[in-house]
C-alpha positions as CSV (number, residue, x, y, z in Angstrom):
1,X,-9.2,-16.4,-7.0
2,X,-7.7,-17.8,-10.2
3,X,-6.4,-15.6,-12.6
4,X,-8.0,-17.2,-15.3
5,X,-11.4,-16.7,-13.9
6,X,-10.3,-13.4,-13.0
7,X,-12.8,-10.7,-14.9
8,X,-12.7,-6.7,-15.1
9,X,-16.4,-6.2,-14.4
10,X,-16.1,-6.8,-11.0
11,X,-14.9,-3.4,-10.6
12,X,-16.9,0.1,-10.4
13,X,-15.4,2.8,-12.3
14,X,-14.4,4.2,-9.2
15,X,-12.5,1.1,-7.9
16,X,-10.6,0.8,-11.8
17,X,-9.8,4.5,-11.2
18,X,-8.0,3.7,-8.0
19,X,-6.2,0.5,-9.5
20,X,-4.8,2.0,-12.6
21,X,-3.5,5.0,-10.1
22,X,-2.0,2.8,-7.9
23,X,0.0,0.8,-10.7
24,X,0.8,4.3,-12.4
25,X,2.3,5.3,-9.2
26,X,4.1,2.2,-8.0
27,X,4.6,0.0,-10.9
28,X,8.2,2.1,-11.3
29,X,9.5,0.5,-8.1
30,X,11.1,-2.2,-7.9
31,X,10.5,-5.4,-5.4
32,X,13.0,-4.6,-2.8
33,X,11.6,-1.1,-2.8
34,X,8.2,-1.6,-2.6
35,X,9.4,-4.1,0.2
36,X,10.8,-0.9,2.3
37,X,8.4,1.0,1.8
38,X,5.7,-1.6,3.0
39,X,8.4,-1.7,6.1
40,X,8.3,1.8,6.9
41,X,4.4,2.1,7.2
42,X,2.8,2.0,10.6
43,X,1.3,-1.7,10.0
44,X,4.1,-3.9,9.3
45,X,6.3,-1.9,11.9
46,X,3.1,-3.2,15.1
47,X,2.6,-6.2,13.8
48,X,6.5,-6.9,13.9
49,X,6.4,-5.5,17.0
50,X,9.5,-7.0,19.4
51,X,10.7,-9.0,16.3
52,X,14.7,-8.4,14.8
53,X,14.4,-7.1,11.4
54,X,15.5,-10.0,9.9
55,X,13.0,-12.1,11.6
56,X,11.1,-14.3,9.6
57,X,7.2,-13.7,10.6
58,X,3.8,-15.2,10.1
59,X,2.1,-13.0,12.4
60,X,-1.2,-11.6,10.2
61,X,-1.7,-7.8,9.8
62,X,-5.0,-7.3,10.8
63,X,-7.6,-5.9,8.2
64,X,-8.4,-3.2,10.9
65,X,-5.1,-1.5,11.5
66,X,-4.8,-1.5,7.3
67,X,-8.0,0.6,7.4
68,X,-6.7,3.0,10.0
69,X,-3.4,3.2,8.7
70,X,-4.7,3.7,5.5
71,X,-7.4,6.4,6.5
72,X,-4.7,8.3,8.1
73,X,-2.7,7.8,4.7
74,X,-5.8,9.9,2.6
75,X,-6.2,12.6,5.4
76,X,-2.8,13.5,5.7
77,X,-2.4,13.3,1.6
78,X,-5.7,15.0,1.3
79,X,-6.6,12.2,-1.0
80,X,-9.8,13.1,-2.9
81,X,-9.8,11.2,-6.1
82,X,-7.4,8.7,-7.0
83,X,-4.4,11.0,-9.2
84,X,-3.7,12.0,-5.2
85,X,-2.2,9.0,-4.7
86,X,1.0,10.3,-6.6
87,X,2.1,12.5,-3.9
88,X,1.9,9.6,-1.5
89,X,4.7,7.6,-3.2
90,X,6.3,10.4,-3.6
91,X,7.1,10.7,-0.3
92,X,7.4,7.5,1.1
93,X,9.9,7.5,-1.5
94,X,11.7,10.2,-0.4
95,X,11.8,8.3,3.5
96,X,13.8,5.9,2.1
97,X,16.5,7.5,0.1
């Protein structure tokens, strides 16, 4: 999708809630962090799977191990409305440093 014929509406209210929380909560960060965070999550680390860490990759991380890893993610957060998502980057912050 072009950004240009991006549009806002596409969202629910629900969905712009979860957006705006996620840039709230992340949009600190900078590249290289955001980068070893992504690295420390479950998904990146199976998909890599074998590879040195320096590896370049173009192996695909499957839609369905997001979902689980992400599921997992809101359980152990207790994530029930979006402000929860705070405490997740919180500590996945804290893993790294």
């Amino acid at each position: 999708m072009m950004w240009s014929t991006f549009h806002i509406k596409v969202f629910t209210t629900s969905e712009k809630a979860i957006l705006n929380s996620v840039i709230k909560n992340f949009c600190c960060y900078s590249g290289k962090t955001l980068e070893k965070f992504t690295h420390l999550e479950k998904p990146w680390r199976h998909t890599r799977c074998g590879l040195p860490v320096d590896a370049h990759s173009n192996r695909i991380i499957s839609k369905e191990l997001l979902g689980e890893y992400f599921i997992a993610v809101k359980e152990k957060f207790c994530m029930l409305n979006p402000g929860d998502i705070g405490e997740y980057s919180q500590a996945i912050f804290e893993q790294i440093n």
